[in-house]
C-alpha positions as CSV (number, residue, x, y, z in Angstrom):
1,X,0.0,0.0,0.0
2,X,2.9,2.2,1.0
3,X,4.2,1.8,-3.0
4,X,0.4,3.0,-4.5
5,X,0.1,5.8,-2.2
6,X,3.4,7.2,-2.7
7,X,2.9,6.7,-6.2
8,X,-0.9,8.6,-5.7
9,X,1.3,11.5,-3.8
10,X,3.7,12.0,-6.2
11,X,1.1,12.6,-9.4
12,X,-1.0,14.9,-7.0
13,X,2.2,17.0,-6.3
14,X,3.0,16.9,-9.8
15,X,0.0,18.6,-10.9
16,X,0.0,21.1,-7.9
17,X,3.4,22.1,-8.7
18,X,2.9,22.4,-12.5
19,X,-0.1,24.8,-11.3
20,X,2.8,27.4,-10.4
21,X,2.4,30.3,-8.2
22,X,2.3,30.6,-4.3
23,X,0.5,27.1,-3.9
24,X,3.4,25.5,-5.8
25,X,6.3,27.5,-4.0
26,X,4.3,26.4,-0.6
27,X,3.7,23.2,-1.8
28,X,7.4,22.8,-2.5
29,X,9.0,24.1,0.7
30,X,6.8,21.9,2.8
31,X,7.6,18.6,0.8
32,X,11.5,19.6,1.1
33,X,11.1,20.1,5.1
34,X,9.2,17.2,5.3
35,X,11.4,14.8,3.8
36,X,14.4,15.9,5.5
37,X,12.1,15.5,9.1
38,X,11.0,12.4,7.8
39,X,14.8,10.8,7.0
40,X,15.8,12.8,10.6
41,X,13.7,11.1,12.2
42,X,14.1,7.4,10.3
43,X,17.8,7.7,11.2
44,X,17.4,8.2,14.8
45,X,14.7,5.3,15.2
46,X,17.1,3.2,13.4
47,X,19.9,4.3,16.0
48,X,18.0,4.4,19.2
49,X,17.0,0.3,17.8
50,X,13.6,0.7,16.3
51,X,12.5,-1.4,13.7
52,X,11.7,-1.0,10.0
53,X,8.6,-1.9,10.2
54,X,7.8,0.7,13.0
55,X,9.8,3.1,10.5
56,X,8.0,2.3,7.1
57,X,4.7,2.4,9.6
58,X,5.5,5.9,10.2
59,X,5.8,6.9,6.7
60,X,2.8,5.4,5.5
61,X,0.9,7.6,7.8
62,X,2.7,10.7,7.2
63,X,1.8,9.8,3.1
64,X,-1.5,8.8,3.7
65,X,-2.0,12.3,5.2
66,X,-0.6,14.1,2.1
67,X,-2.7,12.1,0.3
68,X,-5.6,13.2,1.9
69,X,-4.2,16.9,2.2
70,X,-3.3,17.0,-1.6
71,X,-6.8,15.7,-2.5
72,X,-8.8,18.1,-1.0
């Protein structure tokens, strides 16, 4: 599920970007500070013993809520 959604993401920030403007340049600094949160944060679970499956867990919520978001 993790692979479709991402997927899902992607094409909805695709076309939100393409759009241009304010809502792209937001669009594009909150994607760039979330994925460097997101591998922050991987890398510390991974180093303080947490597993990949709690880690991938984790992502797949923080894309389903893009997903949702980007949707709207």
């Amino acid at each position: 599920m993790l692979a479709a959604e991402s997927q899902q993401v992607i094409a909805l920030r695709v076309m939100k970007l393409a759009g241009g403007g304010r809502p792209a340049e937001a669009e594009f600094q909150r994607m760039t500070a979330e994925k460097l949160t997101a591998a922050a944060q991987a890398g510390l679970k991974l180093m303080t013993g947490g597993s990949a499956d709690s880690i991938l867990r984790d992502y797949r919520r923080k894309v389903r809520a893009n997903r949702r978001r980007l949707a709207r």
